[in-house]
N, C-alpha and C positions, 0 to 999 in steps of 0.2 A: 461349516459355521461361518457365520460371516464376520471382518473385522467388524469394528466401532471404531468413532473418534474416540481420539486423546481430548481430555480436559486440561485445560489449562488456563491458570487466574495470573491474571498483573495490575498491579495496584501503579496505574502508568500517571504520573507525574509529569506535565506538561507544562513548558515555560514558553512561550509561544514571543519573542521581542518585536519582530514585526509584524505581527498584528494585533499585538497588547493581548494576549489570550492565556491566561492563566488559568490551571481546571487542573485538578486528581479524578481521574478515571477509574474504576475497577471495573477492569476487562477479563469477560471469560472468551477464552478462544477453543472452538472444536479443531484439532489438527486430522484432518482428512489421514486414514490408514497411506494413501499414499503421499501424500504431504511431508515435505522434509521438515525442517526445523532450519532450518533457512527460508525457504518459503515462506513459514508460518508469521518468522520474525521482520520477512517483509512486509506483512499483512498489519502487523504493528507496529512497525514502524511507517507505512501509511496512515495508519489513523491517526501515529503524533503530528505530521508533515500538516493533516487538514484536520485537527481536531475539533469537534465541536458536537455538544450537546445531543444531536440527533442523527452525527453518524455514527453508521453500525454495520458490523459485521455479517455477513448474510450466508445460507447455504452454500457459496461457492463453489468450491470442486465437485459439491453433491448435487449441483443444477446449472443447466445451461440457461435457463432464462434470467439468469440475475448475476451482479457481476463478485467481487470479492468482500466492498466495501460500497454501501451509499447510504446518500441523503437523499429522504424525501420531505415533502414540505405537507403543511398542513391537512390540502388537497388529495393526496398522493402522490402528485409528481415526481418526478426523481432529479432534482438539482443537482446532484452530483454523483455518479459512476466513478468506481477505480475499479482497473482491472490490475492483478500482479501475474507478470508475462510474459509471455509475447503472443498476446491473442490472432486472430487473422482477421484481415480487414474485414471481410462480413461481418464477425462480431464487432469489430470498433465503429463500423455504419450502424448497425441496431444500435448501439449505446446512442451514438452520438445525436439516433433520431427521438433519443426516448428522453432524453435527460439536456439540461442546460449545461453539463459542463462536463468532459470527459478526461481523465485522467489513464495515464499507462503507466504504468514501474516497473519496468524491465531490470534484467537481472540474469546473472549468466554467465558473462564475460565474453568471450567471444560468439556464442551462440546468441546473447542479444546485439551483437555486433551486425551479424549476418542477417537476423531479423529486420535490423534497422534498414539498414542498405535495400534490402528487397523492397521495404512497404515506405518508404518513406517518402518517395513519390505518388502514393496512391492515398494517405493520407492528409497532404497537404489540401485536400477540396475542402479539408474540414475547420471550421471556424472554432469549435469551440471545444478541441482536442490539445489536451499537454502530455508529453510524454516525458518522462523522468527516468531516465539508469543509474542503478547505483552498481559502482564497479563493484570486482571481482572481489578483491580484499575485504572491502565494506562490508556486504552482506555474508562474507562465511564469517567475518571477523562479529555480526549483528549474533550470527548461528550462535554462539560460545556466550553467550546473555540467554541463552531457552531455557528456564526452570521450571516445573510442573507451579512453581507459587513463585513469582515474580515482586519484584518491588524497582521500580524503574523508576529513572528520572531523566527528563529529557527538555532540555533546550535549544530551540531554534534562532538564529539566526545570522542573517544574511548570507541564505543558502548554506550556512554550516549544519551540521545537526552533532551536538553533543548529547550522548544516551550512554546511560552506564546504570550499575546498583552498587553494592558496598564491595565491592571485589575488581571490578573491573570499569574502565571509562574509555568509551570510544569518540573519534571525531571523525563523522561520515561529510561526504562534502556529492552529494545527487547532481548529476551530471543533466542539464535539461538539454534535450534533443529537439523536444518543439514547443514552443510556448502558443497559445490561443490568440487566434486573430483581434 
């Protein structure tokens, strides 16, 4: 028998200060059977960092041709890619050829350490790649916010990220490794 995703709904609360974006989200997220709940809560905490109206969560762990999270525009284009990772440079070259703007959000600790180090010479060709880590603490400290029914609130800025519900209130601070040419 095979697994199935996990469902899971967040009524996510966006205060967005530098770039004046304010928006209540209700978000359903499929948590891949092998998908932790750190992973997952990276994946949403991606969408608070670049919220807006038309991105979305996509098949992810269930398809190689598409990334975690995007934006496409009217057209279809895809303005914006995130991958949650540490993807390998062939996949960050597909994105970066398909889409206006590539994002990475590593996560790990020391394995996106090692990640970095390797590819981050082989990366810099690319104009319109940002890579973000958010330490070790941050995202297992994000893990302990996963409830099957979510009620989030979350404010950015300058670089800080305050996210929490009525029990707990975290302050993540994403570490950028490359920002876009």
């Amino acid at each position: 028998m095979a697994l199935t995703a996990t469902i899971f709904k967040a009524q996510l609360n966006v205060s967005d200060l530098d770039r004046g974006h304010y928006e209540t989200y209700p978000l359903t997220l499929a948590r891949h059977p092998s998908e932790t709940d750190e992973r997952m809560m990276i994946r949403l905490l991606a969408f608070a960092l670049f919220a807006d109206a038309d991105l979305g969560f996509t098949r992810g762990l269930s398809s190689n041709d598409e990334p975690d999270l995007w934006k496409k525009n009217y057209s279809g284009e895809v303005d914006l890619w995130i991958e949650i990772g540490q993807p390998d440079e062939r996949r960050i070259r597909k994105a970066c050829s398909l889409a206006d703007k590539v994002i990475v959000i590593c996560y790990g600790g020391r394995a996106a350490g090692i990640w970095w180090q390797q590819n981050q010479d082989a990366l810099k060709r690319f104009d319109n790649l940002q890579v973000l880590n958010i330490p070790v603490e941050d995202s297992k400290a994000l893990a302990g916010l996963a409830e099957k029914n979510m009620q989030l609130h979350c404010t950015l800025q300058e670089g800080q990220v305050f996210i929490g519900n009525d029990k707990l209130n975290l302050t993540l601070v994403p570490e950028l490794w490359r920002k876009p040419d």
